[in-house]
C-alpha positions as CSV (number, residue, x, y, z in Angstrom):
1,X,107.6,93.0,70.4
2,X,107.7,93.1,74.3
3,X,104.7,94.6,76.1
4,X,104.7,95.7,79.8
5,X,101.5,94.5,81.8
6,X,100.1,95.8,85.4
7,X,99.4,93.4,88.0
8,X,98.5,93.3,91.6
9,X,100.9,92.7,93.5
10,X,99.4,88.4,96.0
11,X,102.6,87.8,97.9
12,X,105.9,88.8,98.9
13,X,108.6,85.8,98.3
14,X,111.4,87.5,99.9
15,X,113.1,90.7,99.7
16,X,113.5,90.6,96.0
17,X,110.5,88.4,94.6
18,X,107.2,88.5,94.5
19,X,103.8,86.9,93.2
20,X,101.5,89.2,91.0
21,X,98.5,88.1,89.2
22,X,97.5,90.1,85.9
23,X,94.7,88.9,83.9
24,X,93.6,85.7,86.0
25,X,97.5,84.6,85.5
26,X,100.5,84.2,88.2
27,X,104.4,84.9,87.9
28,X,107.5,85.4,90.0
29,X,108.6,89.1,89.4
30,X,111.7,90.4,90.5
31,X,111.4,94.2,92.4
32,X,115.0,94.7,92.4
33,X,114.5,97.7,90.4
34,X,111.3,99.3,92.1
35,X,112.7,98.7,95.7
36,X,110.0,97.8,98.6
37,X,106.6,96.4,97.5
38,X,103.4,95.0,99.5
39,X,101.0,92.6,98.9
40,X,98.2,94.8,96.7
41,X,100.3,96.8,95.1
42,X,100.0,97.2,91.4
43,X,103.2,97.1,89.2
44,X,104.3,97.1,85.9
45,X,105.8,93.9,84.7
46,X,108.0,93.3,81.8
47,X,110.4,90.5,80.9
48,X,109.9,89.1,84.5
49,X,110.9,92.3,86.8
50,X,108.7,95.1,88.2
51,X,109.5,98.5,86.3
52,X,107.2,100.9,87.6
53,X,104.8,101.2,91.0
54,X,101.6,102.7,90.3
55,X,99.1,103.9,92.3
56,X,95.3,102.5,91.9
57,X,93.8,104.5,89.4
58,X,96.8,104.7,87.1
59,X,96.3,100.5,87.7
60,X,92.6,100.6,87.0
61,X,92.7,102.5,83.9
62,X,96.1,100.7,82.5
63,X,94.0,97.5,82.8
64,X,90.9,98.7,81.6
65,X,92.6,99.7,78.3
66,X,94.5,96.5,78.1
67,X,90.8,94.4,78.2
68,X,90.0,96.8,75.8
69,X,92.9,95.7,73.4
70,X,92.4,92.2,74.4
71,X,88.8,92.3,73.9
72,X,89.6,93.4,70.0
73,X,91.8,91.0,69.2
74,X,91.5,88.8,66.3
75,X,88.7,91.2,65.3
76,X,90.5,92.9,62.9
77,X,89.4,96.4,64.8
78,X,91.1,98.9,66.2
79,X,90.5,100.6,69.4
80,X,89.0,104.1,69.5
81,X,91.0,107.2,70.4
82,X,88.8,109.0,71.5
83,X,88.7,111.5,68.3
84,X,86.5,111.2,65.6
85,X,88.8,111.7,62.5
C-alpha cells in the first residue's frame, strides 16, 4: 500500500525540486506536477513528487490526523470516527 503524506515545503532546489520535511524527516520531492512552490508551503507527497498544494489548515488538520494514526500504531486500536456506533 502507498500512502500520501503533507509536508512543509524548507527549500527550493531548482525549478523542479525541492526539500520538504514531514514528521521530523527530509526528502527531495519533485513539483513537476503542482507547478511553482515556496519555501512554507505544505504539499502532498507520494512516491517522491508533490501531488497536491494545500493551504494551512487543510495542512494542519491532514497532519493532525496522521499523528493520530501514528500515535495508534501497534496498539491494535483504531482511530475514532467521530460516530458512536
Amino acid at each position: 500500500m502507498c500512502l500520501a503524506v503533507p509536508g512543509r515545503v524548507t527549500e527550493i532546489l531548482d525549478d523542479s525540486w525541492v526539500t520538504v520535511e514531514t514528521f521530523g524527516l527530509t526528502s527531495r520531492v519533485g513539483t513537476h506536477l503542482v507547478g511553482r512552490v515556496a519555501v512554507g508551503d505544505y504539499l502532498v507527497v507520494h512516491a517522491g513528487y508533490a501531488i497536491e498544494k494545500l493551504d494551512l489548515d487543510e495542512a494542519l488538520e491532514r497532519i493532525r490526523l496522521w499523528e493520530e494514526l501514528l500515535s495508534l500504531e501497534g496498539t491494535g486500536l483504531e482511530p475514532r470516527t467521530g460516530t458512536d456506533a
